[in-house]
NULO-439741 format. One record per residue (C-alpha): y, z, x; residue number from 0; residue in one letter; chain. Coordinates in steps of 0.001 Angstrom, whole numbers, plus 500000, padded with zeros to 6 digits. Each point is the difference from the previous one (the first is absolute). Layout:
// NULO-439741
+--------+--------+--------+-------+-------+--------+
!     py !     pz !     px ! romar ! mivex ! drendo !
+--------+--------+--------+-------+-------+--------+
!      Y !      Z !      X !   NUM !     A !      A !
...
+--------+--------+--------+-------+-------+--------+
This chain:
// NULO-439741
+--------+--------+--------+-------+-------+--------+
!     py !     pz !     px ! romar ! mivex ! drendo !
+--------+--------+--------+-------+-------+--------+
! 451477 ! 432472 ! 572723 !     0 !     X !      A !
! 502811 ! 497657 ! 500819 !     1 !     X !      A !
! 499621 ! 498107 ! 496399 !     2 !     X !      A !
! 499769 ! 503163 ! 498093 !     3 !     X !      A !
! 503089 ! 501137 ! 501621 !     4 !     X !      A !
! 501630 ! 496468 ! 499132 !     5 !     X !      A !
! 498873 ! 500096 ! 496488 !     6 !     X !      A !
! 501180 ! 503157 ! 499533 !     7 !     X !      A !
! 503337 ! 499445 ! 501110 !     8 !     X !      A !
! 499930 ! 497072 ! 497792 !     9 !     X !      A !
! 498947 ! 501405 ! 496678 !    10 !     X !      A !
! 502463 ! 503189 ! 500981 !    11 !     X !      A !
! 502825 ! 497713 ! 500299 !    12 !     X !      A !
! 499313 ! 498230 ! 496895 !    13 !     X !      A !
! 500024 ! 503114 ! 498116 !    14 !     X !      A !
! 503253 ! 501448 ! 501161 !    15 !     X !      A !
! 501744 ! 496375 ! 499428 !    16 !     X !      A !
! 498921 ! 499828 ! 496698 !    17 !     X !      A !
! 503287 ! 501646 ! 497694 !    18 !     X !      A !
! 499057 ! 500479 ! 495741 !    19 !     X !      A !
! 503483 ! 498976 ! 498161 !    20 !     X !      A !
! 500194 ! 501132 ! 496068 !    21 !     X !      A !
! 500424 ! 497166 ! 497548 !    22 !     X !      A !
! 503218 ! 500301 ! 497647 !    23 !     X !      A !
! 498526 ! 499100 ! 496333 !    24 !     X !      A !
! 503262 ! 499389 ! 498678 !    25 !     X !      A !
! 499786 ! 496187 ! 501952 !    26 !     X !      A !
! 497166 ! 498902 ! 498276 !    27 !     X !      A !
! 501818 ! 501265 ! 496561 !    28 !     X !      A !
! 501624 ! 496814 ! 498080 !    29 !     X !      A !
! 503440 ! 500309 ! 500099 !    30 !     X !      A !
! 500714 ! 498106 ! 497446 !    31 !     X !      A !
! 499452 ! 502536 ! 496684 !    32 !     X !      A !
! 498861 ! 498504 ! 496951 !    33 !     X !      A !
! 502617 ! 499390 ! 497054 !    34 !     X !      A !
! 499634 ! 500416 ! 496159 !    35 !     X !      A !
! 500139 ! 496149 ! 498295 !    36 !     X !      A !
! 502418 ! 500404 ! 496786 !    37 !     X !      A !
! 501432 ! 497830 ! 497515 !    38 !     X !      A !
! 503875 ! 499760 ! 499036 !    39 !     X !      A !
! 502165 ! 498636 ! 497561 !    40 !     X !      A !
! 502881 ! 499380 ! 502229 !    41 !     X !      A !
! 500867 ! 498770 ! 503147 !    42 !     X !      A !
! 502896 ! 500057 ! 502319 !    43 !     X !      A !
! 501466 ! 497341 ! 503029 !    44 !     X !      A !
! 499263 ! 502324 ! 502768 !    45 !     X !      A !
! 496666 ! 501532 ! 500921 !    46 !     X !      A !
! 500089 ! 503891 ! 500910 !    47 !     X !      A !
! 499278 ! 501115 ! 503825 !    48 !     X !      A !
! 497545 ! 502741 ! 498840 !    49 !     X !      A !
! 497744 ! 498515 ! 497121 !    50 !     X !      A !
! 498605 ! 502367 ! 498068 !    51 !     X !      A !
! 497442 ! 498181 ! 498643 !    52 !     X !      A !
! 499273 ! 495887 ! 499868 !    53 !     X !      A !
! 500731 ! 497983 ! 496684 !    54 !     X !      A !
! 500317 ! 496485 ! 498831 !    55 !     X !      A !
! 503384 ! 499640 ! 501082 !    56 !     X !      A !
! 502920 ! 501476 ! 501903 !    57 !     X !      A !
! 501406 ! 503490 ! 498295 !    58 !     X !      A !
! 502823 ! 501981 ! 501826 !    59 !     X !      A !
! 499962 ! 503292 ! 497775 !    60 !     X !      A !
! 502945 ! 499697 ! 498064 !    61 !     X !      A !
! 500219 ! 502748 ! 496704 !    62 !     X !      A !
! 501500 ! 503498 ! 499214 !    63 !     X !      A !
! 497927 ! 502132 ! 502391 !    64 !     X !      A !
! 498900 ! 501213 ! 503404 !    65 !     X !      A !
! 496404 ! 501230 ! 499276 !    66 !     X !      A !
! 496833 ! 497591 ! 500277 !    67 !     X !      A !
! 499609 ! 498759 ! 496411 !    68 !     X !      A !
! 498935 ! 496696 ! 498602 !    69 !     X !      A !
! 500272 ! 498767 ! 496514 !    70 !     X !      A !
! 497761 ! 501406 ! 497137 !    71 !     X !      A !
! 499106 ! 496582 ! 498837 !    72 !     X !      A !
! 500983 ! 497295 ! 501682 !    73 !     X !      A !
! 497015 ! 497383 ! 498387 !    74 !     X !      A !
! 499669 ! 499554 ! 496508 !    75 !     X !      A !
! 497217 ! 500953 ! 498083 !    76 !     X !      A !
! 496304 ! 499704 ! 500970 !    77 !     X !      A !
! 497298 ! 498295 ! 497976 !    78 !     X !      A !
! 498351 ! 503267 ! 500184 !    79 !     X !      A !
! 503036 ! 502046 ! 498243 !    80 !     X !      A !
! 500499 ! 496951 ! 497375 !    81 !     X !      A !
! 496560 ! 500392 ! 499022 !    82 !     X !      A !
! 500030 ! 503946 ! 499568 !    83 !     X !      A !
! 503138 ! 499178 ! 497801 !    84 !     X !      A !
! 498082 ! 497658 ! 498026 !    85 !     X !      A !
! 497189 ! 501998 ! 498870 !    86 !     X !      A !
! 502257 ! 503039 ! 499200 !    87 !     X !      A !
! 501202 ! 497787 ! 497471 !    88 !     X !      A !
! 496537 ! 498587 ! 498556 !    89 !     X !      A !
! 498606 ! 503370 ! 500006 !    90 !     X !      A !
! 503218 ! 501260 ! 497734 !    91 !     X !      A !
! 499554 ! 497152 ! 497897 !    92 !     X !      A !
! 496546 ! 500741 ! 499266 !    93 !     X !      A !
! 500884 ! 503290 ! 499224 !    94 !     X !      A !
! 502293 ! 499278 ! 497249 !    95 !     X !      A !
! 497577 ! 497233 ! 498287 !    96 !     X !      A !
! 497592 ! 502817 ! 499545 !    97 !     X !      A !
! 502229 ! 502189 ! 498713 !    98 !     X !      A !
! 500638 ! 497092 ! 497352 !    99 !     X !      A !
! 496520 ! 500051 ! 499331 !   100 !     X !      A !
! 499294 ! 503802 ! 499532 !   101 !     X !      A !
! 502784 ! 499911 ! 497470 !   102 !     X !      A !
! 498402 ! 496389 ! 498155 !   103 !     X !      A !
! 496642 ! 502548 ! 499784 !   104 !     X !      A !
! 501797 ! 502391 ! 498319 !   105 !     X !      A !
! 501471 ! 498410 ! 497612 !   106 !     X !      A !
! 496630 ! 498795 ! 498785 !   107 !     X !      A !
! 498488 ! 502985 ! 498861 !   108 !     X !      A !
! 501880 ! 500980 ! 496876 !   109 !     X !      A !
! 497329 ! 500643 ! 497555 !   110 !     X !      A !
! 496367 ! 500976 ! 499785 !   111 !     X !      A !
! 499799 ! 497103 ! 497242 !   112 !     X !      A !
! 501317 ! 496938 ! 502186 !   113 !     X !      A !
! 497072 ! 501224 ! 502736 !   114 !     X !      A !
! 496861 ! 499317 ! 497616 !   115 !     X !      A !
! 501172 ! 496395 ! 499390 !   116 !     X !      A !
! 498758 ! 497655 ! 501976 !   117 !     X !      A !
! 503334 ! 499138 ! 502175 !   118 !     X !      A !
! 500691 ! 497253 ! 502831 !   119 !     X !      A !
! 500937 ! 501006 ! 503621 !   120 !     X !      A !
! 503222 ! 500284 ! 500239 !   121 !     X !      A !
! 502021 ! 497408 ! 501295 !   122 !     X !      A !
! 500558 ! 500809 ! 503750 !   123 !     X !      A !
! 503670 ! 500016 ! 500763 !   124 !     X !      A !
! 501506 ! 497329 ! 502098 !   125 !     X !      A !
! 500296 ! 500994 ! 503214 !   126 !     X !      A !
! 503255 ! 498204 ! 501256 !   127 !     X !      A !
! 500020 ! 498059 ! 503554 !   128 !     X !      A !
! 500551 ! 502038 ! 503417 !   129 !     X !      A !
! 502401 ! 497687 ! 501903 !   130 !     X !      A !
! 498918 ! 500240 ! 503498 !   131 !     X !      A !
! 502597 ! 497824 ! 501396 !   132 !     X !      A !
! 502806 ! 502244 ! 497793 !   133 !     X !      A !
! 498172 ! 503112 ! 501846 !   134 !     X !      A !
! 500100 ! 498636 ! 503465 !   135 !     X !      A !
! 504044 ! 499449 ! 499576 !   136 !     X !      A !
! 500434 ! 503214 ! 498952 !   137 !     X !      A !
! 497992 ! 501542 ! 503383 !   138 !     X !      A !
! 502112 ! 498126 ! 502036 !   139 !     X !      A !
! 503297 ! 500562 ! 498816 !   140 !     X !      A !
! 498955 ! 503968 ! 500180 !   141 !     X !      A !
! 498498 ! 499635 ! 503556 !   142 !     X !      A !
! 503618 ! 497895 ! 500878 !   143 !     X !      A !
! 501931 ! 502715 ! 498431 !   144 !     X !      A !
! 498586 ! 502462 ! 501750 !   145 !     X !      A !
! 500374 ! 498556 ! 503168 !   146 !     X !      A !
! 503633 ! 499275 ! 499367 !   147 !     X !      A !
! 500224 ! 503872 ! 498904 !   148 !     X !      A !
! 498470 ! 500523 ! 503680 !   149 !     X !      A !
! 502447 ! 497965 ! 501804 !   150 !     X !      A !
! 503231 ! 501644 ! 498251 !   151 !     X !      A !
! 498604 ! 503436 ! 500911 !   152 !     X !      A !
! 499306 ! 499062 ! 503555 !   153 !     X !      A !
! 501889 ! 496743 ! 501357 !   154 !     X !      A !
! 498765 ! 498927 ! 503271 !   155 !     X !      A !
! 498554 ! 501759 ! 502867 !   156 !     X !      A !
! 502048 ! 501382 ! 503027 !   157 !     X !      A !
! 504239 ! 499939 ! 499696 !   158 !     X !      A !
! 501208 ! 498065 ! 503823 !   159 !     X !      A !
! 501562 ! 501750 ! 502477 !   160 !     X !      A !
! 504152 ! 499840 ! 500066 !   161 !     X !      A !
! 502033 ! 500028 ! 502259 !   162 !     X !      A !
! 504080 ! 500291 ! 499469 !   163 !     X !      A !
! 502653 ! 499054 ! 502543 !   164 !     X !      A !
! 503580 ! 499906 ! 500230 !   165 !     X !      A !
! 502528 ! 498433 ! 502235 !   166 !     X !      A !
! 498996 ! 502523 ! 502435 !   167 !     X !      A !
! 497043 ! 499654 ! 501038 !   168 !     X !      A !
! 498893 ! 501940 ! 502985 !   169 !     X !      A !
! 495499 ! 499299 ! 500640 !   170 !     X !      A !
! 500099 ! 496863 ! 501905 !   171 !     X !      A !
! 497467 ! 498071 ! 497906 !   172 !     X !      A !
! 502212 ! 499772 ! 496823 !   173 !     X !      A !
! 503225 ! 499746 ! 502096 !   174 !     X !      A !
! 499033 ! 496879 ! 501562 !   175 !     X !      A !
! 498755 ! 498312 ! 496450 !   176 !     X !      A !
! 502831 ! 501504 ! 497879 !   177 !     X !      A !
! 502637 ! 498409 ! 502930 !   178 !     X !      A !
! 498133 ! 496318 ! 499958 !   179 !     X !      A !
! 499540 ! 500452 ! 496038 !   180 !     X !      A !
! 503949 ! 500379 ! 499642 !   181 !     X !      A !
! 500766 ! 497202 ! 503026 !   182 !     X !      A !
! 497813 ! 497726 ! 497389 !   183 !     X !      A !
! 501478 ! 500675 ! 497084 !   184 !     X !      A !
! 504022 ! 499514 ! 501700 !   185 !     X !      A !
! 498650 ! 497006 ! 500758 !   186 !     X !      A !
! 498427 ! 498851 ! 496553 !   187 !     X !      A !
! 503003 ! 501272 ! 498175 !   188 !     X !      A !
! 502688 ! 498269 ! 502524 !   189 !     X !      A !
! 498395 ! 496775 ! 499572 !   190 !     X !      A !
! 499874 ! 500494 ! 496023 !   191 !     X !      A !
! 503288 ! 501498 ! 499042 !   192 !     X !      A !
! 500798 ! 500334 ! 496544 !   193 !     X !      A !
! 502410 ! 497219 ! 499141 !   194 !     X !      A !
! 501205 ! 501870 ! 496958 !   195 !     X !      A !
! 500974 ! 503084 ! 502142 !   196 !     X !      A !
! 501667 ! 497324 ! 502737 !   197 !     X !      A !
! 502119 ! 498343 ! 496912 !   198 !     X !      A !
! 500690 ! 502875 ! 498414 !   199 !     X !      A !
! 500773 ! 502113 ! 502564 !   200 !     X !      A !
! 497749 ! 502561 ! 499260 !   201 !     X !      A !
! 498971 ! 502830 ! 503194 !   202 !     X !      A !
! 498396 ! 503363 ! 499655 !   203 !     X !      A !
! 496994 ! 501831 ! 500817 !   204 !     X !      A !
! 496985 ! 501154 ! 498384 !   205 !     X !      A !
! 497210 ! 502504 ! 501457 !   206 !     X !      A !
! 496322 ! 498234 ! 499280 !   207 !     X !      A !
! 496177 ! 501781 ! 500814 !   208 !     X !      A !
! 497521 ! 497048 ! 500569 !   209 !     X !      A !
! 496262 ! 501019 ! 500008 !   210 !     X !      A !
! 498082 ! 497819 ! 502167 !   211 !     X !      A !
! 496189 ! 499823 ! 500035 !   212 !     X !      A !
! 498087 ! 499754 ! 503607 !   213 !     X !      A !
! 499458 ! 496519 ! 499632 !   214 !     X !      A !
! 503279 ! 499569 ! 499841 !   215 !     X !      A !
! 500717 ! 499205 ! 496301 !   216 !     X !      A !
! 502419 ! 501538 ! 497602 !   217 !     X !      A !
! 498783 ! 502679 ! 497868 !   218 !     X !      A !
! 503181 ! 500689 ! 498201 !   219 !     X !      A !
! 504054 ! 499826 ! 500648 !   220 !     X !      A !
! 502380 ! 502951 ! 498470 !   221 !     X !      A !
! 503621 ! 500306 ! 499781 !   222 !     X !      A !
! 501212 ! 503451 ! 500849 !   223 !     X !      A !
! 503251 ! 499507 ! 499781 !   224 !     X !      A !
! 501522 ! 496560 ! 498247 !   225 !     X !      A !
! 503013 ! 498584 ! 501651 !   226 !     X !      A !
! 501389 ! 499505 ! 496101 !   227 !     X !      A !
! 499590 ! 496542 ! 500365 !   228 !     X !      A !
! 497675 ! 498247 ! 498440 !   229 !     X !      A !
! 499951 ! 497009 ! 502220 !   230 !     X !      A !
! 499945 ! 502001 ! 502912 !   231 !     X !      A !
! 496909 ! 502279 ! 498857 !   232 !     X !      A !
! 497985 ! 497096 ! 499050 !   233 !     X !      A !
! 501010 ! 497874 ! 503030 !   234 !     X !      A !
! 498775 ! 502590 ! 501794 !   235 !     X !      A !
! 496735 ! 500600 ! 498612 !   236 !     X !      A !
! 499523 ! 496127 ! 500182 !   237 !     X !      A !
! 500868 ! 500201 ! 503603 !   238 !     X !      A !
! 497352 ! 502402 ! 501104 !   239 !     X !      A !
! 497372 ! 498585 ! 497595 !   240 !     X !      A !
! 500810 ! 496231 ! 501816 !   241 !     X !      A !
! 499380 ! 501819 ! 503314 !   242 !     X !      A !
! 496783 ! 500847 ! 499410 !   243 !     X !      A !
! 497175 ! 500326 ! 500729 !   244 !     X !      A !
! 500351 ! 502160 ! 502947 !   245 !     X !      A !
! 498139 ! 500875 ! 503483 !   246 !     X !      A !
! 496560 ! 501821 ! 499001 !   247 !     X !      A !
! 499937 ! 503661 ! 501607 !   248 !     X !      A !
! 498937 ! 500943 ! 503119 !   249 !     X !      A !
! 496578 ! 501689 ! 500593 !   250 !     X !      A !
! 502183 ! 503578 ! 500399 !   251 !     X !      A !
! 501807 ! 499277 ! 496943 !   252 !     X !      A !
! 496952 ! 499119 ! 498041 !   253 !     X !      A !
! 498533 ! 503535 ! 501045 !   254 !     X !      A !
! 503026 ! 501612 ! 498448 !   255 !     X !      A !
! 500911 ! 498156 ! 496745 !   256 !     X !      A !
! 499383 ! 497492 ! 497860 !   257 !     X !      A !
! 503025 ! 499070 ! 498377 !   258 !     X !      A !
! 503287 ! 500565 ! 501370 !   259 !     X !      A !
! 502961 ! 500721 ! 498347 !   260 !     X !      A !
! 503303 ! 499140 ! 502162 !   261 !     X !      A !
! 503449 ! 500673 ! 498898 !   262 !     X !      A !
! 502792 ! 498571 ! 500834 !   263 !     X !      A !
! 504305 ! 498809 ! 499152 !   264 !     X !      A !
! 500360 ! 497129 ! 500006 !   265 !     X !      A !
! 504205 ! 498274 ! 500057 !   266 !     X !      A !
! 501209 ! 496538 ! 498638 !   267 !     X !      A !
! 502547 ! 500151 ! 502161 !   268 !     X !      A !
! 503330 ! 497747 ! 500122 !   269 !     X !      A !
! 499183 ! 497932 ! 502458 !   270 !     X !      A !
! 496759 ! 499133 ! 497791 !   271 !     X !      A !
! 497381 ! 501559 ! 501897 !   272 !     X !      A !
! 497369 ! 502351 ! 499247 !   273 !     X !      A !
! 500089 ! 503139 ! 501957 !   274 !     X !      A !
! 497277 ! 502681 ! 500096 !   275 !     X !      A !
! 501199 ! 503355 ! 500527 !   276 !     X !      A !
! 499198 ! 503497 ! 499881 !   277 !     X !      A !
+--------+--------+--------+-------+-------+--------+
């Protein structure tokens, strides 16, 4: 009695320590989702943060739209599609020989009389050489054409995300690069002064946007508002173009643009220093 009672405290305790815990299928899911492999006919310095798909090399969408599109025909033509071309063209040119010969036949019964005599076969018309190569040329240039047709109606894939500052800048991310982007380019444009403006005695000011990409390079440099001096406006534009390239952005600026714009007045001023102001 004593080991029954033992055993079945044991078995009774086992059962009430025992605790059933559901499993969450979403940790034995792959995290990693799979991605479309594409070929492009471009390429860019930076890589994107959110790849849409994987290609042969680096493409940060660049174009003249927001939607999801890709180029119409970014390869040239097939073998498949030069060889459909091809025997279009063979099977029109066999066409018009025997048209040729339908109207050779009928042109050879004119008379009851010239049937009875005993005639020779006909001589069978020449049939003139199919140029292959000649054929192939032409398939490609159409297939090239085409795909050139393709690529003016839809240039490039995604347009990048801009962003435009001024001299007041108020998020913190872009304050802190526009303020060390204009500390760096004083600095350039102090230690290369334009002599001609120094001779001359030339000062002024001139309003500039610079579009930087997020690796740092120059994407483009406008002037706004010319200091009507041509040494000044291209000193200038030298200037910032010497300076670069610049810091890449920050992870939070990389989440929010792609290329940013900054603009900024910029003074020769008499003492022959270059001044960034608002």
């Amino acid at each position: 009695m004593a080991l029954a009672l033992l055993a079945s405290a044991a078995v009774h305790g086992m059962v009430l320590s025992t605790h059933f815990v559901q499993v969450n299928p979403r940790l034995f899911e792959d995290p990693n989702l799979p991605m479309e492999v594409v070929l492009v006919n471009a390429k860019s310095a930076e890589s994107p943060l959110e790849p849409d798909a994987l290609a042969q090399v680096n493409l940060a969408g660049g174009g003249n739209t927001d939607e999801d599109r890709r180029l119409k025909s970014p390869l040239p033509a097939s073998p498949k599609s030069q060889t459909g071309s091809e025997e279009a063209a063979l099977q029109s040119r066999v066409s018009d020989l025997e048209q040729q010969a339908r109207a050779l036949l009928s042109q050879l019964k004119p008379n009851a009389a010239m049937q009875n005599q005993p005639q020779t076969a006909p001589p069978t018309p020449e049939q003139p050489a199919i140029d292959t190569s000649q054929l192939n040329q032409q398939a490609r240039e159409m297939a090239q054409l085409q795909a050139r047709i393709s690529q003016q109606w839809d240039e490039y894939q995604k347009r990048p995300k801009r962003a435009f500052v001024g001299a007041n800048v108020k998020e913190y991310s872009f304050a802190r690069y526009v303020e060390d982007w204009v500390t760096k380019v004083e600095r350039v444009g102090n230690v290369n002064y334009p002599d001609a403006a120094r001779r001359q005695g030339i000062y002024g000011s001139l309003k500039l946007t610079v579009s930087i990409y997020a690796n740092g390079r120059i994407e483009a440099v406008e002037i706004d508002r010319s200091s009507s001096s041509k040494v000044l406006d291209a000193a200038a534009v030298r200037i910032v173009e010497l300076a670069a390239p610049y810091a890449t952005f920050p992870d939070d600026m990389r989440q929010k643009a792609d290329i940013l714009s900054i603009t900024r007045t910029w003074t020769f001023t008499r003492s022959d220093q270059l001044v960034g102001t608002d």
